[in-house]
C-alpha positions, 0 to 999 in steps of 0.5 A, a space after each residue: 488568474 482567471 482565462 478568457 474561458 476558465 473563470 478559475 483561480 488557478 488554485 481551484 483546479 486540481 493537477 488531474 483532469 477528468 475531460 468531457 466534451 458534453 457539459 450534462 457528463 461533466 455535471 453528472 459525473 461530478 454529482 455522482 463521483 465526487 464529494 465536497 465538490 464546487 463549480 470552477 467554471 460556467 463560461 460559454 457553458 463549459 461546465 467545470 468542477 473540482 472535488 474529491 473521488 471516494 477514496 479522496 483523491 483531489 480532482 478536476 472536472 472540465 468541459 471541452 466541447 466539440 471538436 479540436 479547436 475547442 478542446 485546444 483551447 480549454 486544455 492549452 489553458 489547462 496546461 499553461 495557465 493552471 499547471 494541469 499535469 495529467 489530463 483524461 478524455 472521457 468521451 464517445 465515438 463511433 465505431 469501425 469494426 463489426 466486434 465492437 458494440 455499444 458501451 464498449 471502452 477503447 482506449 486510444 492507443 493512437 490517433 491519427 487525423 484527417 484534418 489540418 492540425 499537425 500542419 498548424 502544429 509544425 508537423 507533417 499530416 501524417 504524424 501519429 500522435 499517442 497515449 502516455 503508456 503509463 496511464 494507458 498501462 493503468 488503464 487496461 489493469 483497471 478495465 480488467 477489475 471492472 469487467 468492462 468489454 475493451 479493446 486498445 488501438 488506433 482511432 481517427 480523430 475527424 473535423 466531419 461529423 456529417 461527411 458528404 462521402 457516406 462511405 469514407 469510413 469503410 478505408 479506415 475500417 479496412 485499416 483495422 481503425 476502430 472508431 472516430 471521434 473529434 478532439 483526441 489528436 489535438 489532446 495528445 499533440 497538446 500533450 506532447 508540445 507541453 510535455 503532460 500525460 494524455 489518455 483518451 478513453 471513448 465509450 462506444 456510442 454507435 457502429 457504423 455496421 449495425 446501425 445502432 445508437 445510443 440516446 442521448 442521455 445514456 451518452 451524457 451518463 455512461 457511468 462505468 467509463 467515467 468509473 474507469 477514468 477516476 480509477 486511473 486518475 485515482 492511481 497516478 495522483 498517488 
């Protein structure tokens, strides 16, 4: 039955999720990596589809949007509503330390936030929350095949984009933080509320040292992230 954001039927959307904040990657990701693939979903524009993976493996293609309120909505109906058992974020961040460059993969070990979620959430604000370390355990054996630069540790997860204080990064790089994003803390704290696994897979797309930046349509492609995401789907599914 259909969601006030997810048009599905619940029998269209697969038990593993492939999750994208930028509807342009959901869309490309499904033309390129799945076959015999349909739309599910274009409420509000978040674009969703389910298909079959290259070695035919059912998944589920879905667009969260940008930030945490947004994300908690689209994967509390996921879970809740569609029986989804498994859920990757494919998405971008910005990086803390200087040895990380663009398009480099970090998987999302653990996550802290600087915003009001774990207290909506019955937690204390300075709750960790973290990645199932079964996909995470697949995760870094498949990084490996593909030769893709990585590092796994902690990100922040922000409710800022456009922070007043320009130099509020530098506690947390000091803090051996990696990078910062916007919607992983809310899937790992859904994640642990509802009891699923949750992995958060972030490509680099710019670095608060170098100043560099990707455009923005290599950020709604970067291929070998969402090759490493169904790889991981792919193996769990089994």
């Amino acid at each position: 039955m259909p969601t006030p954001h997810i048009q599905a039927s619940k029998e269209d959307v697969a038990p593993y999720v492939l999750f994208f904040g930028d509807p342009l990657r959901s869309k490309n990701a499904a033309e390129k990596f799945l076959h015999d693939y349909k739309m599910i979903n274009s409420i509000r524009g978040a674009l969703g589809y389910t298909g079959y993976t290259s070695n035919n493996v059912r998944i589920s293609i879905m667009t969260h949007g940008m930030g945490q309120p947004s994300l908690g909505i689209y994967a509390y109906e996921l879970i809740n509503y569609y029986d989804v058992k498994v859920i990757i974020r494919a998405g971008t961040c910005g990086a803390y330390q200087k040895d990380l460059n663009l398009g480099d993969i970090i998987f999302a070990k653990e996550v802290i936030t600087d915003s009001n979620w774990p207290s909506l959430h019955n937690l204390d604000n300075s709750t960790v929350m973290k990645a199932d370390n079964n996909l995470l355990s697949i995760g870094e054996k498949q990084v490996q095949k593909l030769n893709i630069p990585y590092q796994i540790g902690t990100i922040l997860t922000s409710d800022v984009f456009y922070d007043n204080n320009k130099d509020a990064w530098k506690k947390y790089y000091q803090q051996g933080i990696l990078g910062v994003e916007m919607e992983t803390y809310a899937l790992y704290q859904l994640a642990s509320q509802f009891n699923i696994k949750a992995l958060s897979i972030v490509s680099v797309s710019d670095s608060y040292h170098n100043h560099q930046e990707m455009t923005p349509e290599i950020r709604s492609k970067l291929h070998n992230m969402v090759t490493l995401a169904i790889t991981i789907l792919e193996e769990i599914a089994q």
